[in-house]
DRENFIGU-255033 format. One line per 8 residues: number of its first residue (from 0); their letters; for each residue x, y, z of N, C-alpha, C. Coordinates in steps of 0.02 Angstrom, whole numbers, plus 50000, padded with zeros to 5 digits. Layout:
% DRENFIGU-255033
NUM> a> X:Y:Z:X:Y:Z:X:Y:Z  ...
This chain:
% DRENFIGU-255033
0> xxxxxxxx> 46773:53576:45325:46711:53541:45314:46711:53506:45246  46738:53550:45185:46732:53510:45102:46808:53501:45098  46834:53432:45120:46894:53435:45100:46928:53380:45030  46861:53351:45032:46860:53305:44966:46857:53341:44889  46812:53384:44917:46789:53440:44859:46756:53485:44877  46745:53554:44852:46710:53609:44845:46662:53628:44876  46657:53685:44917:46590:53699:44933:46551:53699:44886  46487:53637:44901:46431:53651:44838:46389:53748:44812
8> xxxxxxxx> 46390:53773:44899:46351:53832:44892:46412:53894:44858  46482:53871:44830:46517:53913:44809:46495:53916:44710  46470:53864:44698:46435:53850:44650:46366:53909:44625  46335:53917:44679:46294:53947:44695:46323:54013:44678  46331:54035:44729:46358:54111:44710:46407:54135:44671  46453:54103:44635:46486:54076:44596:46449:54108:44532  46394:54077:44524:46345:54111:44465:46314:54171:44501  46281:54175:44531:46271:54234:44533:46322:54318:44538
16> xxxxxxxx> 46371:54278:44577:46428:54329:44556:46434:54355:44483  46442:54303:44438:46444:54308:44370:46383:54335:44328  46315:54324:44372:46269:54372:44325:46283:54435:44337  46275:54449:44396:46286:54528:44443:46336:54535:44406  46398:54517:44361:46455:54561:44354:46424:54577:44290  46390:54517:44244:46372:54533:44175:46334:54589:44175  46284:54588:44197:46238:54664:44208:46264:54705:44216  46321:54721:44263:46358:54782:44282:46392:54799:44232
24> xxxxxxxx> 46447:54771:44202:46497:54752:44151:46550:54813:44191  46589:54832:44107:46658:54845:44169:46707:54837:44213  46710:54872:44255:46757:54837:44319:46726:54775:44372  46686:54769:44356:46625:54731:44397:46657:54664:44358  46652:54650:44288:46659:54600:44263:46728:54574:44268  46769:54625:44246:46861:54638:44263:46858:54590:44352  46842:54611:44376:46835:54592:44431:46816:54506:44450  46741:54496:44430:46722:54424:44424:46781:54393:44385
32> xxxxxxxx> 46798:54412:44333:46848:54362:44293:46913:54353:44354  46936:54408:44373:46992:54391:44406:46970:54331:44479  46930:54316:44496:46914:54308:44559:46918:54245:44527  46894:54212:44451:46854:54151:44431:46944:54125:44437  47013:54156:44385:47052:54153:44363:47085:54126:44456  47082:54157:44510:47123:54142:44567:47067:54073:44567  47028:54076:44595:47025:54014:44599:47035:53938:44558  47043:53954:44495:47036:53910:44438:47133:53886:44466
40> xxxxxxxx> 47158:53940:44470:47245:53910:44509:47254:53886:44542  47220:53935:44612:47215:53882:44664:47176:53806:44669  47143:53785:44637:47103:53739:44608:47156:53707:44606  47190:53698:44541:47244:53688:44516:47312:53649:44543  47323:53716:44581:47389:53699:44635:47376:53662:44685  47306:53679:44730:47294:53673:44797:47254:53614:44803  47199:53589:44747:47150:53565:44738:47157:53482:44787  47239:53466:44752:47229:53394:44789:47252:53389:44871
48> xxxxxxxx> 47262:53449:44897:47265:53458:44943:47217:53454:44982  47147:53484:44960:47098:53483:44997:47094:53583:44989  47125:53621:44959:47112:53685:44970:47065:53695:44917  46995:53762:44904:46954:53760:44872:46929:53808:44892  46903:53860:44836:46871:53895:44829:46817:53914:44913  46803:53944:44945:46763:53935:44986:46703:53985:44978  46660:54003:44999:46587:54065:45002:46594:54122:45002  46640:54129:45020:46680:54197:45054:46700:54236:44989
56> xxxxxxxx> 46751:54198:44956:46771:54222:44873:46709:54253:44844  46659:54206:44823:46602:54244:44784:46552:54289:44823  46541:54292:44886:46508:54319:44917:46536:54398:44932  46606:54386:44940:46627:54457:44949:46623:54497:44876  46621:54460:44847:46587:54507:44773:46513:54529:44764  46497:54489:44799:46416:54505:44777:46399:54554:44839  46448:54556:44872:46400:54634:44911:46434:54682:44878  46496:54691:44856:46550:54739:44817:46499:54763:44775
64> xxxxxxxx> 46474:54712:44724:46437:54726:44674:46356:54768:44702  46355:54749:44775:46278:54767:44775:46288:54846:44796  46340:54875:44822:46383:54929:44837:46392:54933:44939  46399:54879:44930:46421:54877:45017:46497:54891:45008  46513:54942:45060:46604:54943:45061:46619:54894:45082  46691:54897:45037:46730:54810:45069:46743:54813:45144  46753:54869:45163:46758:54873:45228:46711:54841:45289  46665:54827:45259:46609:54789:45283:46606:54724:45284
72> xxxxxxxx> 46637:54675:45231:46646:54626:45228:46656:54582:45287  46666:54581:45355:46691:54543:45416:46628:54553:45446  46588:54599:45451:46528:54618:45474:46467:54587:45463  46478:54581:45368:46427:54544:45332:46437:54461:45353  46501:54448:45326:46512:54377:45365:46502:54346:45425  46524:54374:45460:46490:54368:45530:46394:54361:45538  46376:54427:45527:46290:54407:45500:46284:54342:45486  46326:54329:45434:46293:54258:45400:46310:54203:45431
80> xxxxxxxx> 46334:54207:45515:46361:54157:45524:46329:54141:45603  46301:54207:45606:46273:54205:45701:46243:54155:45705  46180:54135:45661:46137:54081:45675:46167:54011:45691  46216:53996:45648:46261:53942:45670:46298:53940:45734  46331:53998:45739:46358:53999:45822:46293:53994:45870  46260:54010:45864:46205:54039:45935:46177:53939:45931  46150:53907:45863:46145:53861:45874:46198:53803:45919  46253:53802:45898:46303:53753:45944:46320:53772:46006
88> xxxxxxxx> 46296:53857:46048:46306:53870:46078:46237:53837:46125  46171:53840:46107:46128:53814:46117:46115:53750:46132  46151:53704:46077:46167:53637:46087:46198:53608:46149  46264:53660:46162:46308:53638:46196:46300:53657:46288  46253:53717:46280:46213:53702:46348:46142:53653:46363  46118:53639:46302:46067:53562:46317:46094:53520:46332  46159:53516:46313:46221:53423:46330:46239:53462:46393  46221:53505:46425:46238:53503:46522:46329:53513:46516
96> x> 46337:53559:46453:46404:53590:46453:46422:53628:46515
């Protein structure tokens, strides 16, 4: 979908990742830095490719941080994603799919 550039909403959580780690400090922060540091490479390496940071990176921190197990992470994603499926699924039986 952002292959010119960046998800804008990685921006987004992006900071908030980074407050949530400041508050926490610690491994929390250890953590945000490393996550900022992969992407700042991949940026880097991948960037003119079209590869970039995506939601997922900062988002899977911010439930880490909120104390959801990582193990959860595919679960949470998914959540955040039903409304979009159920919509094109919706769509695609109004077009007499």
């Amino acid at each position: 979908m952002y292959k010119r550039f960046a998800d804008p909403r990685t921006v987004y959580l992006k900071d908030l990742a980074r407050r949530l780690a400041v508050s926490k400090g610690g491994d929390y922060l250890r953590l945000f830095e490393t996550a900022r540091a992969l992407e700042d490479a991949v940026e880097k390496h991948l960037g003119h490719k079209g590869v970039h940071a995506n939601t997922d990176l900062y988002a899977s921190l911010i439930y880490y941080m909120l104390g959801f197990p990582m193990e959860y992470n595919p679960a949470n994603f998914a959540l955040a994603r039903i409304v979009g499926w159920v919509a094109h699924v919706l769509e695609y039986w109004n077009m007499g799919g």
